[in-house]
C-alpha positions as CSV (number, residue, x, y, z in Angstrom):
1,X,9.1,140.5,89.9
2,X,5.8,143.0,90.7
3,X,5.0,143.0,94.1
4,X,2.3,145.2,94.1
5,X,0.0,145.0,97.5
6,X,-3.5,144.0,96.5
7,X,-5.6,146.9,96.8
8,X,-8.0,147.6,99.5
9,X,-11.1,147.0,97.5
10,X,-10.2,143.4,97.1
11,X,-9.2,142.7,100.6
12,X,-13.1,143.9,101.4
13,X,-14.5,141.6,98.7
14,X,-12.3,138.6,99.8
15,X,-13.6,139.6,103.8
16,X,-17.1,140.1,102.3
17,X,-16.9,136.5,100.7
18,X,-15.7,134.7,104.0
19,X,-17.9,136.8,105.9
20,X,-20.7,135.6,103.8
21,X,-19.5,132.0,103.8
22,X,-19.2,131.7,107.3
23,X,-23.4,133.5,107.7
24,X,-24.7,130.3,104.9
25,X,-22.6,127.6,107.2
26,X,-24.2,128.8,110.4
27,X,-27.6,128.7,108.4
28,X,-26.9,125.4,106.9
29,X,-25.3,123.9,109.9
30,X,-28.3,123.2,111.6
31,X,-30.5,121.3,109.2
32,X,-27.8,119.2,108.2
33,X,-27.6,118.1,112.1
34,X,-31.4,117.5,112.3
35,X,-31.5,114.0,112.7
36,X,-28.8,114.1,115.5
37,X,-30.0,117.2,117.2
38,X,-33.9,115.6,116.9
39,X,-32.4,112.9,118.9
40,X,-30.6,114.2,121.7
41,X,-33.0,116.7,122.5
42,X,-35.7,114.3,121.6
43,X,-37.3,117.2,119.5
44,X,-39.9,116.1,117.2
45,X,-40.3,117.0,113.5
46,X,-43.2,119.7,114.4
47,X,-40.5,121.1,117.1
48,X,-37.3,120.9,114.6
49,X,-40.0,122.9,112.2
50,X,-40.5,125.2,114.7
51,X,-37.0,126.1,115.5
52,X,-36.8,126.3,111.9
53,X,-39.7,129.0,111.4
54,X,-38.5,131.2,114.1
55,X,-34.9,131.5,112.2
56,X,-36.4,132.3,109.4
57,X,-39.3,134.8,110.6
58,X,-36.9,136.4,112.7
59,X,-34.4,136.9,109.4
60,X,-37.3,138.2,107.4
61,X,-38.2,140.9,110.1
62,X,-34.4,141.7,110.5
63,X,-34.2,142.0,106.7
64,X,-37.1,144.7,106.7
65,X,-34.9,146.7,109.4
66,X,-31.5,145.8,108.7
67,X,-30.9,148.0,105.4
68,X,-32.1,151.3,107.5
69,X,-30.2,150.3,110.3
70,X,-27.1,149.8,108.3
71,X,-27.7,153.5,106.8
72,X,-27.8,154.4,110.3
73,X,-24.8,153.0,111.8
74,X,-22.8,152.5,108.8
75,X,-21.8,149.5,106.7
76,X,-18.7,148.7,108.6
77,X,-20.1,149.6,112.4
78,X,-23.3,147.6,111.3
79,X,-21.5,144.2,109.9
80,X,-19.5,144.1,112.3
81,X,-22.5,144.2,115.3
82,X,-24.0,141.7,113.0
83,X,-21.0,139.7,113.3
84,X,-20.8,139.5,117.2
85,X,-24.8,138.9,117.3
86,X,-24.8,135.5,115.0
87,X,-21.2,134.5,116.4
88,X,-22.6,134.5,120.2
89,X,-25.7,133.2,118.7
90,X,-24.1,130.6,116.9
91,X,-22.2,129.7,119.9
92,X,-24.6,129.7,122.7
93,X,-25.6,127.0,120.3
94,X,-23.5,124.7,122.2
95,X,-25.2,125.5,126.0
96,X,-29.0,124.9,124.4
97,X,-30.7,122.5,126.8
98,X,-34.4,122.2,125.1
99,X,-36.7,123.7,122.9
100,X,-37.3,127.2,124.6
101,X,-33.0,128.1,124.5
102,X,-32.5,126.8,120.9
103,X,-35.7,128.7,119.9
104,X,-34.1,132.0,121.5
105,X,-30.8,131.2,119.8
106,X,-31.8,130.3,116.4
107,X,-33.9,134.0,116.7
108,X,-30.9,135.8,117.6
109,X,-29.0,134.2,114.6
110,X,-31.3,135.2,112.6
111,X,-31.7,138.6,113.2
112,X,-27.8,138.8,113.5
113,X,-27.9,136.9,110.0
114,X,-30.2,139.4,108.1
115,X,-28.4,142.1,108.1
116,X,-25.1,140.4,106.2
117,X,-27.0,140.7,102.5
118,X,-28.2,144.6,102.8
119,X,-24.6,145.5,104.5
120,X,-22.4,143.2,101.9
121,X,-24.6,144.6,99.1
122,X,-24.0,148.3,100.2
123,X,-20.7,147.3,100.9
124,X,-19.8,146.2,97.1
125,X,-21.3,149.7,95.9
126,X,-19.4,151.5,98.1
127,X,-15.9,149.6,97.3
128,X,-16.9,149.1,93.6
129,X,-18.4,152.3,92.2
């Protein structure tokens, strides 16, 4: 029976894939909880659009940034900042008590977010020459 230890490389893909996994549920999470989150914070379709647009204008800045930034601090010391920003974004989800905190917090997630596809891609062609 071979026993070999899987190598390293693959243990960074298989953390690269959860990693990634884990960024499109945060993403996804909220528009499938629309309706429910519309209601309780009696947010209307023009605010839920809103909270929307600032997610995704603050992951298009951080993608314009996040690649350099990455070069910068280095793939792992950058993923894993970008980690800790969309988990504490993700979870200050849970304290959001109107329109102007979820706005803040979808923001932060989504500069946390952005860098995950520059630093995953660098990642791979580092690992995977």
């Amino acid at each position: 029976m071979n026993t070999r230890p899987l190598p390293i490389r693959w243990k960074v893909s298989i953390f690269l894939l959860l990693i990634t996994t884990i960024n499109y549920i945060d993403r996804l999470t909220f528009s499938i909880l629309a309706p429910i989150i519309n209601k309780e914070f009696d947010f209307s379709n023009t605010d839920y659009g809103n909270l929307s647009a600032g997610f995704l204008f603050a992951y298009a800045f951080g993608q314009l940034f996040g690649g350099r930034l990455i070069d910068i601090l280095g793939t792992k010391r950058a993923l894993t900042l970008a980690v800790a920003l969309w988990s504490i974004a993700g979870i200050l989800h849970a304290f959001g008590q109107g329109f102007r905190s979820f706005f803040l917090f979808r923001v932060l997630l989504g500069i946390g977010e952005a860098a995950n596809f520059p630093a995953a891609n660098k990642a791979i062609a580092e690992w995977f020459p």
